[in-house]
C-alpha positions as CSV (number, residue, x, y, z in Angstrom):
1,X,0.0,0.0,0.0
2,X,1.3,3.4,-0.6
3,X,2.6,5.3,2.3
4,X,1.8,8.6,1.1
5,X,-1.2,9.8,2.5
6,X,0.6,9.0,5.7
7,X,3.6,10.5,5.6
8,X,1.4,13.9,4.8
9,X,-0.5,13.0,7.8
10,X,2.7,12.4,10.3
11,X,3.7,15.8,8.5
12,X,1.2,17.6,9.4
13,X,1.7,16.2,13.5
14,X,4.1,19.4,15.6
15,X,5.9,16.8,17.6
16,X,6.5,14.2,14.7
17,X,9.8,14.6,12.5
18,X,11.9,13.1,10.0
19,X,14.1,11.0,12.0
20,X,10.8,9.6,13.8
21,X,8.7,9.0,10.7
22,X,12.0,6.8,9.8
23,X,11.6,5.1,13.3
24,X,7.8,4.5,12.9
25,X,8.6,3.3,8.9
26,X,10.9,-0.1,10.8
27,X,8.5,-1.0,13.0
28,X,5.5,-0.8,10.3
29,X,6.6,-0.3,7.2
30,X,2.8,-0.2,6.1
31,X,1.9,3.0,7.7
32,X,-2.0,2.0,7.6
33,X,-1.5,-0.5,10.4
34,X,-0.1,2.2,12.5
35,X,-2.8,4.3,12.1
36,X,-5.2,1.7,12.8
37,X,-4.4,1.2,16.0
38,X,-5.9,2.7,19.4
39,X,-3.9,4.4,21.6
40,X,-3.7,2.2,24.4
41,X,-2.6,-0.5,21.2
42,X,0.4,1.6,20.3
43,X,1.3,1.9,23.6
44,X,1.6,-1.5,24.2
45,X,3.9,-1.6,21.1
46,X,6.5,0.4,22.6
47,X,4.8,4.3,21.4
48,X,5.5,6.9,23.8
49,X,1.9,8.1,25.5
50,X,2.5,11.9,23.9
51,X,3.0,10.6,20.3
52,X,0.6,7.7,20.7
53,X,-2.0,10.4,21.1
54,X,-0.9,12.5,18.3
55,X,-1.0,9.8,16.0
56,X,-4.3,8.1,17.3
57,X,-6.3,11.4,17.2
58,X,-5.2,12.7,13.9
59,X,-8.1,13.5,11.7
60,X,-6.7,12.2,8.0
61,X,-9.6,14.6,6.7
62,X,-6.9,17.1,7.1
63,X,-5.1,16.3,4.4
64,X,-7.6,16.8,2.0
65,X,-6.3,20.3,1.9
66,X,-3.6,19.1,0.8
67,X,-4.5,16.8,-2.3
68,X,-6.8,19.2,-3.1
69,X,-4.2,22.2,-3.5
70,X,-2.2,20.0,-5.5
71,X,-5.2,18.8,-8.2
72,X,-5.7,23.3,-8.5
73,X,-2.6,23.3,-10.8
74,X,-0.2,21.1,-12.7
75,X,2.7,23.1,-11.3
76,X,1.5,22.4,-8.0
77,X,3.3,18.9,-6.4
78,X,3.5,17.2,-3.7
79,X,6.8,15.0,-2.9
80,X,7.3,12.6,0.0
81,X,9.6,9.6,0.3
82,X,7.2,7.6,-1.4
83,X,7.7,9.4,-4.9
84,X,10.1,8.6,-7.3
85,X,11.1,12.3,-8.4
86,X,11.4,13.2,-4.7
87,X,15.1,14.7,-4.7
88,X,17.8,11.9,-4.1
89,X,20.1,14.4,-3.7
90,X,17.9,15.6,-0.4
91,X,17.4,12.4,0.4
92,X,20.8,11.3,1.4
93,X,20.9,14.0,4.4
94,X,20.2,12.2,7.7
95,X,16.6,13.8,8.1
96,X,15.2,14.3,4.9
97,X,11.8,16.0,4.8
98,X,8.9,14.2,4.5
99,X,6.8,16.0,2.2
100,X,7.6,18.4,0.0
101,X,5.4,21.1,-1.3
102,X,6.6,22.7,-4.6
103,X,5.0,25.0,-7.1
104,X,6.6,25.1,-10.7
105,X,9.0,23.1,-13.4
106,X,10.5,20.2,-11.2
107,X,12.8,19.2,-13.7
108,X,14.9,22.4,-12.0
109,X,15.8,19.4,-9.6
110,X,17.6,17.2,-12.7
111,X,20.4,19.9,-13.2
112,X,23.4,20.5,-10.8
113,X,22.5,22.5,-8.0
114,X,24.7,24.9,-5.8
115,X,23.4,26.7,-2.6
116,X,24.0,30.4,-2.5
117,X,23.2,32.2,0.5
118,X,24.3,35.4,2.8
119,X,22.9,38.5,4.6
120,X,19.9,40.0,4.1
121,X,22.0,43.7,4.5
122,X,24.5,42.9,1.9
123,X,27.0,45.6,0.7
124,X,26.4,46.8,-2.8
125,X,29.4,44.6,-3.8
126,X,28.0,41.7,-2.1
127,X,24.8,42.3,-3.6
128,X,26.1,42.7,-7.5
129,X,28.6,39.3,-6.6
130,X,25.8,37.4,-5.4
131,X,23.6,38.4,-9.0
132,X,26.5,37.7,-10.8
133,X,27.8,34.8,-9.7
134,X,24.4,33.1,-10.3
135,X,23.9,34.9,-13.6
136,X,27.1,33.0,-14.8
137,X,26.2,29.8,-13.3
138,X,22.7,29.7,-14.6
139,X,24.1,30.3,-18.2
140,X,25.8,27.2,-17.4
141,X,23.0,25.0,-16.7
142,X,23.0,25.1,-12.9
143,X,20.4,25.7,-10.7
144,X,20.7,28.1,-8.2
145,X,19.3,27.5,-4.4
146,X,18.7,29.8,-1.9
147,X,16.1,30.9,0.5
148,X,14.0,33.6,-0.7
149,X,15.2,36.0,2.1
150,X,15.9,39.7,1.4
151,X,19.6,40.3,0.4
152,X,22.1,38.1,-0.7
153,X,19.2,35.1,-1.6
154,X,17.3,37.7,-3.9
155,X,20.0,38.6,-5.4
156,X,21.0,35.2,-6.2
157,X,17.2,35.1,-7.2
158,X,17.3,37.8,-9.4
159,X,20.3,36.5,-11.2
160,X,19.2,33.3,-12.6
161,X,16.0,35.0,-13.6
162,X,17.6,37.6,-16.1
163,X,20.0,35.0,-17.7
164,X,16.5,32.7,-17.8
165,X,17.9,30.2,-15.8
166,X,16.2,27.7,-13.0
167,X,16.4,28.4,-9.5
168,X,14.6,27.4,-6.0
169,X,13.5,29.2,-3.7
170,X,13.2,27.2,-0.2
171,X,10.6,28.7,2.5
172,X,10.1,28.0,6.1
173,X,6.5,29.0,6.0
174,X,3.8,27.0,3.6
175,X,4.1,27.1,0.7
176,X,0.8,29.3,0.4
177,X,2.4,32.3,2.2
178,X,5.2,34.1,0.5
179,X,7.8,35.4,3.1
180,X,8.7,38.2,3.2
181,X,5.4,39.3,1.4
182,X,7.3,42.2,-0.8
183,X,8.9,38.7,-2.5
184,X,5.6,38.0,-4.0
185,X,5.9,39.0,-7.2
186,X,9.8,37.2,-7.1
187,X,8.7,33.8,-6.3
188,X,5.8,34.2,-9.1
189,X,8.7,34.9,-11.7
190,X,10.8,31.9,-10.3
191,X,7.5,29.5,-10.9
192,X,8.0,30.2,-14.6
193,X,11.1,28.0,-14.5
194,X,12.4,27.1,-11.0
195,X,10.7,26.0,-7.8
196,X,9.2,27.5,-4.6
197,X,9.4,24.9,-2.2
198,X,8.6,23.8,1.5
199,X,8.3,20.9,4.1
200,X,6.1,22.8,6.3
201,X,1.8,22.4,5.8
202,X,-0.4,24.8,3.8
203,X,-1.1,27.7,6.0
204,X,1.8,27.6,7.8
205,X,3.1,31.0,8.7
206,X,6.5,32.4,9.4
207,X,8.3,31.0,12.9
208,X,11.7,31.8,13.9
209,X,12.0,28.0,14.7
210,X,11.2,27.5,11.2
211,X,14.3,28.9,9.4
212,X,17.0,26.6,10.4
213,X,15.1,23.6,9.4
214,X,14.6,25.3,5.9
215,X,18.6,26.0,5.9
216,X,19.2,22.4,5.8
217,X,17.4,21.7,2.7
218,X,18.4,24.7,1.2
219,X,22.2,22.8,1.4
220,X,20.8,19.0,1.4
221,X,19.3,19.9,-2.0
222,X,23.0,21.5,-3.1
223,X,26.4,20.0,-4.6
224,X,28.1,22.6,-2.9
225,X,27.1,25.4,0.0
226,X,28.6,29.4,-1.6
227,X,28.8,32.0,0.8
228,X,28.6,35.4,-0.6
229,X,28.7,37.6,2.3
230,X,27.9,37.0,6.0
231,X,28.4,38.0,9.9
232,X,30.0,35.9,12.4
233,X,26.1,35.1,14.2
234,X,23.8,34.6,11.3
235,X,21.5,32.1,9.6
236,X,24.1,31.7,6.3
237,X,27.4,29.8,9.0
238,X,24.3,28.0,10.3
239,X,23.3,26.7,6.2
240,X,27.3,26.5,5.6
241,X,27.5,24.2,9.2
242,X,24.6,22.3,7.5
243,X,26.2,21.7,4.3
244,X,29.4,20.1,5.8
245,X,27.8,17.7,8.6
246,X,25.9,16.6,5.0
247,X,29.3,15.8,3.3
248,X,29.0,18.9,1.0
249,X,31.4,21.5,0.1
250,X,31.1,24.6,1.1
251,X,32.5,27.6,-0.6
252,X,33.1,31.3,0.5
253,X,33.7,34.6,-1.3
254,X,36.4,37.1,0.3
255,X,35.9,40.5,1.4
256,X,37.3,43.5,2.9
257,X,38.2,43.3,6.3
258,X,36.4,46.2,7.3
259,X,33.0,45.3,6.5
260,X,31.5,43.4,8.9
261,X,29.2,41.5,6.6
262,X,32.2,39.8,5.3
263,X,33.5,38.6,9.1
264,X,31.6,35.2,8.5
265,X,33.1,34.3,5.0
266,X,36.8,35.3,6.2
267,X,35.4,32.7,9.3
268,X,34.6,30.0,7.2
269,X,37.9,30.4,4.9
270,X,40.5,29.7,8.3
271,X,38.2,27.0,9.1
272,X,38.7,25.1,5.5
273,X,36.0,26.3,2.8
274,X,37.6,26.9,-0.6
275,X,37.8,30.0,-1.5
276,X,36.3,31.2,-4.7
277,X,36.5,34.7,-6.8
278,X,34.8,33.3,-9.9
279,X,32.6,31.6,-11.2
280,X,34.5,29.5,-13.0
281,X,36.4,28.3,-10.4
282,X,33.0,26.7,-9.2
283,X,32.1,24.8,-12.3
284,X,36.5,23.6,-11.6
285,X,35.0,22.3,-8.4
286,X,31.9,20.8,-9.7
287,X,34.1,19.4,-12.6
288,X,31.5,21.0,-15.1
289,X,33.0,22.1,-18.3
290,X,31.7,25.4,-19.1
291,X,29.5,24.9,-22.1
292,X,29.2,28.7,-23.3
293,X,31.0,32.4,-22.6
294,X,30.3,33.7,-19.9
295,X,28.6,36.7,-20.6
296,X,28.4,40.1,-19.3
297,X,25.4,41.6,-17.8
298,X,23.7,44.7,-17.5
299,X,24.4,46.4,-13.0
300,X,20.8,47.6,-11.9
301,X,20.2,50.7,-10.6
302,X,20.0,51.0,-7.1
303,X,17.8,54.7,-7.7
304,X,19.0,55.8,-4.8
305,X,18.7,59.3,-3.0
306,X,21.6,61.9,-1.9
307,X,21.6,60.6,1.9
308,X,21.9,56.9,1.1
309,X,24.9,57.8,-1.7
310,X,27.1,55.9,0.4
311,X,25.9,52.7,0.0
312,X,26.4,52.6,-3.6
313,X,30.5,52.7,-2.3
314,X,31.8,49.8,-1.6
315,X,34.9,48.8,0.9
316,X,37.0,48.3,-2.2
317,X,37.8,50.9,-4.5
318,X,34.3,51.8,-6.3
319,X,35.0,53.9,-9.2
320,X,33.0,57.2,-10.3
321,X,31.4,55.3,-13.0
322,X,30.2,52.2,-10.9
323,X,28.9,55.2,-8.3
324,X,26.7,56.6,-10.9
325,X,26.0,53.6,-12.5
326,X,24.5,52.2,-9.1
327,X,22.9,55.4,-7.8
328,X,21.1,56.6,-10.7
329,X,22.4,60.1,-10.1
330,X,23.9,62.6,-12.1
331,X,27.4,63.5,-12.2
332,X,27.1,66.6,-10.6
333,X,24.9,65.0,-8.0
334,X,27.5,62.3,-7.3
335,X,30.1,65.0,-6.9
336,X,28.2,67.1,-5.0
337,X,27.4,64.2,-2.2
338,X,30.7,62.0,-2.3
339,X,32.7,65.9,-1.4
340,X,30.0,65.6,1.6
341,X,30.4,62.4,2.7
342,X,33.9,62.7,2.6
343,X,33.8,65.9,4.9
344,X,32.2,63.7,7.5
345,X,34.8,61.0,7.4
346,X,32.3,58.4,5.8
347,X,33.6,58.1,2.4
348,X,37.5,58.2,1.3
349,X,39.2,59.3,-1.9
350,X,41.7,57.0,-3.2
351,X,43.5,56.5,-6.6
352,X,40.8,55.0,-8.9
353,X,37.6,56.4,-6.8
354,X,36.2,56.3,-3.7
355,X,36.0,53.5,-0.4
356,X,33.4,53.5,2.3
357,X,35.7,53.9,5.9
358,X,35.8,50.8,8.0
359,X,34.1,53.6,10.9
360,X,31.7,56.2,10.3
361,X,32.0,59.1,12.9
């Protein structure tokens, strides 16, 4: 009999997880003669009291919801263990999810995949790495992973998207509530080609407790774990911890050692990850042989106003050209703002252009 129904039900159950579903699976390897026993019957067989109850009282009615979402569209699927194009990639990781909820093209699972994750309050050169970095690597056929977050995993996001590549966006919320909601309109244009995906039930909303679980499929579904820019305490050293207790490489981009949001990568680098400065040099990892140039693409606009000039200057030299270029300003404007900033100590002129100070007075 097919376990699926099931495994959506022991899902759906707060104190059940993977590692117990995998528990319950030796003992009865036909979930339906779990669930038809009473309480006091699983008891007997060894159950704890607390999950005997949870099990025994389950309404299976619940998961209705669920069969129904997936019948409302053909890009709508649900995974579990039971299904053949559940991710074996995922399912080598010691607790696999037991359902997956995914909207969009699945075959974004048959291509190599590679993690990319960071701060949401990247610098502007964190921010134009991480879109570049997966604009090259979608051109190469790899599918981009990250977590839908603001920062470093839209960027990443945004990347794949204009070189009309496949990415997949993992949530810790269900899959019918898009977080944060200002992504909305982002995880509709990843549908077209990638994935949105989830273990947690329809309805779910956001929970702090939520987020580290997602981290570990964002690297269980990955090759390799990329860094783009991170503190010391954040959710990205957390993903990149993940990746290696999963037998995965993990991979870090350097910065200057005066922005903060670059602490965690230089972290991960004297601990062992392999540093990177291309994109190249990833598909060398992956032992991928690049199958077209590389091409260029087009820096957004950040459309900026005067005050917040300095964050289109990076801790590396950021030339007049890129200022403008980022800030949408004119050169007199630029000018005018960078003289200010550099009054107050914030920015610095150096040959070449400008640097943002490691303090700001």
């Amino acid at each position: 009999m097919n376990n699926k129904s099931y495994f959506i039900a022991l899902n759906r159950i707060n104190s059940i997880g993977p590692r117990t579903v995998m528990k319950l699976l030796t003992k009865w390897p036909i979930l339906a003669d779990l669930f038809k026993l009473s309480q006091p019957e699983m008891i007997n067989e060894g159950l704890p009291p607390k999950l005997a109850a949870a099990i025994s009282h389950f309404d299976m009615k619940q998961i209705e919801a669920d069969f129904e979402w997936q019948q409302q569209d053909e890009t709508n699927h649900l995974l579990t263990w039971a299904d053949s194009n559940y991710p074996p990639l995922l399912k080598e990781i010691h607790d696999p999810p037991v359902v997956l909820y995914a909207q969009g093209d699945l075959f974004s699972l048959q291509q190599p995949t590679i993690a990319m994750v960071g701060t949401r309050k990247p610098s502007v050169t964190g921010g134009e790495n991480a879109y570049r970095f997966a604009y090259e690597l979608s051109l190469q056929g790899i599918t981009i992973v990250s977590g839908l977050a603001l920062g470093i995993d839209a960027k990443s996001h945004e990347g794949c998207i204009a070189a009309n590549g496949r990415t997949i966006a993992v949530m810790g919320t269900g899959i019918d509530r898009i977080y944060p909601y200002a992504h909305n309109k982002l995880s509709l244009k990843i549908k077209e080609k990638g994935l949105v995906i989830t273990e947690f039930p329809l309805k779910s909303e956001a929970n702090s407790g939520h987020f580290p679980r997602r981290n570990r499929i964002i690297s269980g579904l990955s090759l390799s774990t990329l860094v783009v820019e991170a503190a010391i305490k954040s959710g990205s050293l957390i993903t990149a911890r993940l990746a290696l207790e999963q037998n995965r490489d993990v991979l870090a981009i350097p910065g200057s050692i005066h922005n903060p949001q670059s602490r965690g990568c230089h972290y991960l680098l004297q601990q062992g990850a392999k540093l990177v400065t291309s994109s190249q040099e990833i598909l060398e990892d992956l032992r991928i042989e690049s199958t077209a140039t590389i091409a260029s693409y087009e820096t957004l606009s950040l459309a900026t106003n005067n005050k917040n000039l300095v964050k289109c200057v990076g801790f590396e030299v950021t030339t007049m050209d890129q200022i403008i270029q980022r800030s949408g300003l004119s050169v007199d404007e630029v000018a005018c703002d960078l003289a200010e900033l550099e009054l107050l100590g914030i920015v610095q002129a150096v040959p070449g252009g400008y640097v943002r100070c490691s303090y700001e007075r």
